[in-house]
N, C-alpha and C positions, 0 to 999 in steps of 0.2 A: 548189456542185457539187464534188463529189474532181474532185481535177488528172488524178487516173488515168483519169478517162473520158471524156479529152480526146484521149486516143489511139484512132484507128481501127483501127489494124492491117493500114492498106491495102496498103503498100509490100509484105507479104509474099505477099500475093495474086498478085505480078508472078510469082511464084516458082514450079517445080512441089512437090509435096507428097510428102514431104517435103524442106523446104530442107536442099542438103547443102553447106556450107564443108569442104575439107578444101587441105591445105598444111603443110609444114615446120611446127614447132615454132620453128626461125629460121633464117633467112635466111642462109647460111653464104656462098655465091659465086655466081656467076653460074652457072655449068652447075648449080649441085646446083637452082636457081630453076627453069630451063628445062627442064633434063630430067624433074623432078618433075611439072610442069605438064604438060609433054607425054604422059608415062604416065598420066594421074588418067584417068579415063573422063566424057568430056563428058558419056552421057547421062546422067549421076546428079550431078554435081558444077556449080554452079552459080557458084557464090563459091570463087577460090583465096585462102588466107591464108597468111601468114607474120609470126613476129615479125621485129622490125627491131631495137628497143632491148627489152632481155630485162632486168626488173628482177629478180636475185638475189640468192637469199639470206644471200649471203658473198661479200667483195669478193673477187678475185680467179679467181671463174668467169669464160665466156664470157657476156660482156653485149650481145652486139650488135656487127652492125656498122654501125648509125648508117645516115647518110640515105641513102647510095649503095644502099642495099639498097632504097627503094622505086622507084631507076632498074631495079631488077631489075623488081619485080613490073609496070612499066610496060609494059616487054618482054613480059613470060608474058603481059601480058593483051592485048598488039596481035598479039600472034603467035598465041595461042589462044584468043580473042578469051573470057575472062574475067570478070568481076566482079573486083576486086580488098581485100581487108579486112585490115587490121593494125592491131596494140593499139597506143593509145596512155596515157602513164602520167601525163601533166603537161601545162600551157599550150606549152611551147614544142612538144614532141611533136605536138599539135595542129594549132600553126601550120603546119610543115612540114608533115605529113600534106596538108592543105588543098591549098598549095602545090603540090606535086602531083598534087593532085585526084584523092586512092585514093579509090573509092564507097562503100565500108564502115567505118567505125571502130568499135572496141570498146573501153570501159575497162576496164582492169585489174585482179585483183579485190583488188590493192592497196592501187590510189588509189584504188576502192571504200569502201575502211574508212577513206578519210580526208575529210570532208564539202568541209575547204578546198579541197581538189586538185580535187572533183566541180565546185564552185560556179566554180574557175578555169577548167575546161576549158569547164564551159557556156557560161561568159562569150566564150570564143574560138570556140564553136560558134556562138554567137546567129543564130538566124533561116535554119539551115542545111537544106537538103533531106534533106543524107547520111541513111542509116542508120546511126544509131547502137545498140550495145547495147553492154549495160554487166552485166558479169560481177557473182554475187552477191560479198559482201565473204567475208574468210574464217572469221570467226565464223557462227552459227547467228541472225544479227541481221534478218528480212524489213525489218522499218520502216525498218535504215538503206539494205538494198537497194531500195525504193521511193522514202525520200527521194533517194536518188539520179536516181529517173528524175523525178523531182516537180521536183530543181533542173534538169534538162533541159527539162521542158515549160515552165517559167517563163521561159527564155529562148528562146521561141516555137519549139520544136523538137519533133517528133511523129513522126515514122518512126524509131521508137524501138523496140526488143527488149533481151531477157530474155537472158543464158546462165547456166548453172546449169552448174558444173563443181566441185560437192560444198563440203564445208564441214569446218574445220578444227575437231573438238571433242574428240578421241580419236586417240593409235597404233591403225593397222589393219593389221592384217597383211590382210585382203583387200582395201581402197581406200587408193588411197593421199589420197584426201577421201571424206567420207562422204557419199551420195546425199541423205538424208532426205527422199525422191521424196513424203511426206506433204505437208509443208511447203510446198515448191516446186508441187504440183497444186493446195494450195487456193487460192494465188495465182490459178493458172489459171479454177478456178472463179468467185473473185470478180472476177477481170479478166479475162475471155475474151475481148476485144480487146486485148491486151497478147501478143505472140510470145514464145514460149520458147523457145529454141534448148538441146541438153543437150549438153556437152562432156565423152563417156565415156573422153577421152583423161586430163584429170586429175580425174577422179572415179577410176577405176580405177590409174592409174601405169601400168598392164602391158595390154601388146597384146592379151596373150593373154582379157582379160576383155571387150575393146571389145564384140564382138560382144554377151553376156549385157547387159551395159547399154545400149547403143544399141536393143534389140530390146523394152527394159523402159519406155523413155524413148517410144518410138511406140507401146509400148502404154496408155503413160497420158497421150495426146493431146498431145505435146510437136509442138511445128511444122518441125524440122528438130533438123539435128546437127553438129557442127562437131567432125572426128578428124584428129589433127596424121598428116599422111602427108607420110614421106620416102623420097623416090629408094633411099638407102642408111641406112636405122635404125640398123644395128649400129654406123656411122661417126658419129653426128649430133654436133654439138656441145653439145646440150641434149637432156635427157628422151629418152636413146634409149630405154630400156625402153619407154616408153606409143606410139612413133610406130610403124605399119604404112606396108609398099607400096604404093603406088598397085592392084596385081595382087589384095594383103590386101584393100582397104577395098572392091574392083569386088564379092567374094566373099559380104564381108557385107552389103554394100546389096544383094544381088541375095537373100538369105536375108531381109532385115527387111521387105523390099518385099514377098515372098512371105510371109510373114507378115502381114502389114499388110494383104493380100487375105483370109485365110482368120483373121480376127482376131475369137477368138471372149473376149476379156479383159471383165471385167465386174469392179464396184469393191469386190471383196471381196479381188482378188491386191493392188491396192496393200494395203487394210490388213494383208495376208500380210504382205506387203512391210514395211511399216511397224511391224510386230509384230520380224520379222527383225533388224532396224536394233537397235531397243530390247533385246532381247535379247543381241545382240551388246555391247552399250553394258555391260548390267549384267552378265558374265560378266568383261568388263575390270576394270571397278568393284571384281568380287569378288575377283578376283587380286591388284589394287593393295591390298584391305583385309586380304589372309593375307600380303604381306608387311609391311605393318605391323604386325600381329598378333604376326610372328615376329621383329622386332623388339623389340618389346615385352616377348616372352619371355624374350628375353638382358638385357633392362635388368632388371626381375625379379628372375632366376638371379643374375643378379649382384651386386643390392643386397638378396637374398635375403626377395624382397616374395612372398606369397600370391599365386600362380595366380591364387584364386576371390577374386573381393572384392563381396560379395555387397550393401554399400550401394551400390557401384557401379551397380550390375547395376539395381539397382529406381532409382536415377536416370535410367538410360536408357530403360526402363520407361518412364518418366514423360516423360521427351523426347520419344519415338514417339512417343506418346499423343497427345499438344499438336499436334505434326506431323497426324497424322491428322485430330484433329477439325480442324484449319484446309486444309485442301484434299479434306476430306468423303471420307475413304476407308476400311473397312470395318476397326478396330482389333485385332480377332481376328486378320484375313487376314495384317496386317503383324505381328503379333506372333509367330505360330506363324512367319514366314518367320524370324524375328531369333530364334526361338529355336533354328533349324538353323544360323543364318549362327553366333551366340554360341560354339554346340556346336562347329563347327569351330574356330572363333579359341581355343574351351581347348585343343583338339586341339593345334593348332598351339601353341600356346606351354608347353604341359606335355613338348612333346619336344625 
């Protein structure tokens, strides 16, 4: 039997539809905790988060402020009576967490891409109630984000979810992680008791796009959403750009919700969708290969080499060719594109 369909996906049934986590990006002080909380709108916010230890990516940012910060979230959640969820990155992160008995933990999509740190934390989790979910890793890797939840079920633990908060494979100037909402739904498809939670705050980086994602994430049957909201964005001490107001996130859950009633999406917008992505991908591709090209040209000019070098040309010719027949794709179709892609690269290097 796969380990993966050993998960029911009961614990998210507790929950109204869709689940919404939202909270700071991290945990900065005690008012920014409370007041946050106090603003979020109960009827749509179900789970408040916060980070507490914030792993970055250059020493010297703001990393956290350590345990005292889940005395905060204890408060926001006796006071407003809450659910309470914060990442953890490593074994000891865990223990504390525990310790204080926050309801929710999440791994990091970090320790994600690191099996040892997964298989430590399981081991600290063993035989745990909590909900766990466990962020994808930041490559384009599903198998190692499954192995993942695979070493959580092994150490008897099952109210387990998914978050999806984009993938590192490409500079974007419009995400700051790439969705590849393909990818992540056919998950959903073969695990449809497996929760996915989409986190359009770092799929996107910028506030301003939360909405267009969150609204694309419930159209392709995602179980909830988790969007860093802070009291004060422009102030945060992490990822001000991607966090919204509590007043922001009321605005757009009241538009997705409305949506999500009059929700006429059918599975041709994801393959839009997914056409989009790839498109964007190969238009990067093309720009990194004219400045190679224009490189190329100055080594050239300079050692005063042929433009045209036409045995070249029929060896790559012959390259394509071998590509194509081993992933059965239509040799013509790539040829005529590499005969435009070529035309420009002489372009570029004859000037």
């Amino acid at each position: 039997m796969n380990l993966l369909n050993k998960i029911n996906g009961k614990w998210i049934k507790k929950f109204s539809y869709p689940l919404i986590i939202a909270g700071p990006c991290s945990a900065e002080n005690k008012s920014q905790i409370l007041d946050t909380a106090k603003n979020i709108n109960k009827d749509y916010v179900e789970v408040f988060r916060a980070g507490i230890w914030k792993p970055r990516t250059k020493p010297g940012m703001f990393e956290g402020v350590g345990e005292i910060g889940l005395k905060w979230l204890m408060d926001a959640k006796k006071k407003y009576n809450f659910l309470i969820a914060t990442e953890i990155a490593n074994k000891k992160q865990a223990e504390i967490a525990l310790k204080y008995d926050i309801d929710i933990l999440w791994i990091g999509a970090r320790s994600t891409c690191n099996p040892f740190t997964v298989e430590e934390i399981a081991n600290t989790l063993k035989n745990t109630k909590k909900i766990i979910l466990i962020k994808n890793p930041l490559s384009l890797d599903i198998n190692l984000w499954l192995g993942g939840v695979e070493r959580l079920i092994n150490k008897n633990i099952f109210n387990i979810g998914l978050i999806h908060r984009g993938f590192t494979i490409y500079p974007s100037k419009t995400y700051r992680n790439l969705p590849c909402w393909l990818e992540v739904v056919n998950i959903k498809k073969d695990y449809p008791n497996i929760p996915i939670i989409c986190d359009p705050s770092h799929i996107t980086g910028d506030s301003k796009l939360i909405l267009e994602v969150s609204k694309k994430a419930i159209d392709f049957g995602y179980d909830g959403l988790m969007v860093e909201t802070h009291i004060n964005p422009d102030n945060a001490l992490s990822d001000a750009y991607q966090q919204i107001t509590p007043d922001k996130l009321t605005d757009i859950l009241n538009k997705i919700l409305f949506k999500k009633k009059n929700n006429n999406f059918n599975e041709i917008n994801l393959y839009r969708t997914n056409i989009l992505e790839i498109d964007k991908n190969i238009i990067y591709l093309l720009k990194k290969r004219l400045n190679s090209s224009k490189l190329i040209g100055k080594i050239k000019k300079k050692n005063n080499i042929e433009i045209i070098q036409k045995e070249k040309m029929l060896e790559l010719k012959e390259y394509y060719k071998s590509i194509c027949k081993s992933i059965n794709i239509d040799e013509n179709y790539i040829q005529n594109l590499f005969d435009i892609i070529h035309k420009k690269s002489i372009e570029v290097q004859l000037k």
